[in-house]
C-alpha positions in Angstrom: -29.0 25.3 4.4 -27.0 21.7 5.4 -27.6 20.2 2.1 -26.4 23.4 0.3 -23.0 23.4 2.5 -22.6 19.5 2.0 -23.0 20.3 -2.0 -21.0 23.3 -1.6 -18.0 21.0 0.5 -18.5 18.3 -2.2 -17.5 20.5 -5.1 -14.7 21.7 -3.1 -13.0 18.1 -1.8 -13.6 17.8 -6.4 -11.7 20.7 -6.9 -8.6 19.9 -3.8 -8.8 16.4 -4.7 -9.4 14.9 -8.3 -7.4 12.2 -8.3 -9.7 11.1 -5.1 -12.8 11.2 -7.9 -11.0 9.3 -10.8 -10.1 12.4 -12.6 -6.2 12.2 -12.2 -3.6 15.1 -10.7 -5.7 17.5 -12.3 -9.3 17.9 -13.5 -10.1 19.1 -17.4 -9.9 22.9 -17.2 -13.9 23.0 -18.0 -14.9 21.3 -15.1 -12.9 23.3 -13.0 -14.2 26.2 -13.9 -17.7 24.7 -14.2 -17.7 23.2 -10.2 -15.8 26.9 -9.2 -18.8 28.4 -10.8 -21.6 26.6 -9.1 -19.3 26.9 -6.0 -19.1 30.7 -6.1 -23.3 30.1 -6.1 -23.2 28.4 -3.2 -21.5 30.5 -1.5 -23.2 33.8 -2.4 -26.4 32.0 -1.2 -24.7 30.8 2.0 -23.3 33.7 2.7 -26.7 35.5 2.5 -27.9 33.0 5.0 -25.7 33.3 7.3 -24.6 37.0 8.9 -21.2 37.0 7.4 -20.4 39.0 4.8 -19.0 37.5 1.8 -15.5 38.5 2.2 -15.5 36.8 5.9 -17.0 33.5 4.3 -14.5 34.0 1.3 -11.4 34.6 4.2 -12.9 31.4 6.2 -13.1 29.2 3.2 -9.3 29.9 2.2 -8.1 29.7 5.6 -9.6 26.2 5.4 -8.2 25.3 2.2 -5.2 26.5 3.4 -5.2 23.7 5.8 -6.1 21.2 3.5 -2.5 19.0 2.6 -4.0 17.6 -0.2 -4.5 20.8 -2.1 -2.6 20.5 -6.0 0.2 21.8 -6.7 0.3 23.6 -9.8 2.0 21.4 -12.2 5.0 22.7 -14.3 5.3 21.8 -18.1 8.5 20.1 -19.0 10.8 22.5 -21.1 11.2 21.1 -24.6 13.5 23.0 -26.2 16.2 21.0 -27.4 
């Protein structure tokens, strides 16, 4: 089970932090969804593991990204309409 959470805390520092991983402010949209993918795995399979539910592993995974100050911002499209 530690080598699944490391993988599963690997894809998530990806996902909070691109720019860390050479990928700039914001990863290609299909590698986001890929690593959320293989994330959302993980964390079924962790969450069996362990005797949370899936909804308290959910609740203490966001409460944790919630502290995390390099989570993106979403990013805002100029207006070109001139």
């Amino acid at each position: 089970m530690n080598k699944i959470m490391q993988v599963y805390k690997g894809l998530g520092q990806v996902l909070n932090s691109p720019q860390s991983f050479g990928l700039g402010e914001r990863a290609p949209k299909p590698l986001i969804e890929a690593l959320t993918g293989m994330r959302q795995c993980l964390r079924e399979e962790l969450a069996e593991d362990s005797e949370m539910s899936a909804d308290d592993w959910l609740s203490s995974e966001l409460s944790q990204d919630a502290d995390n100050p390099e989570t993106p911002k979403a990013e805002v499209a100029p207006d070109r309409r001139h």
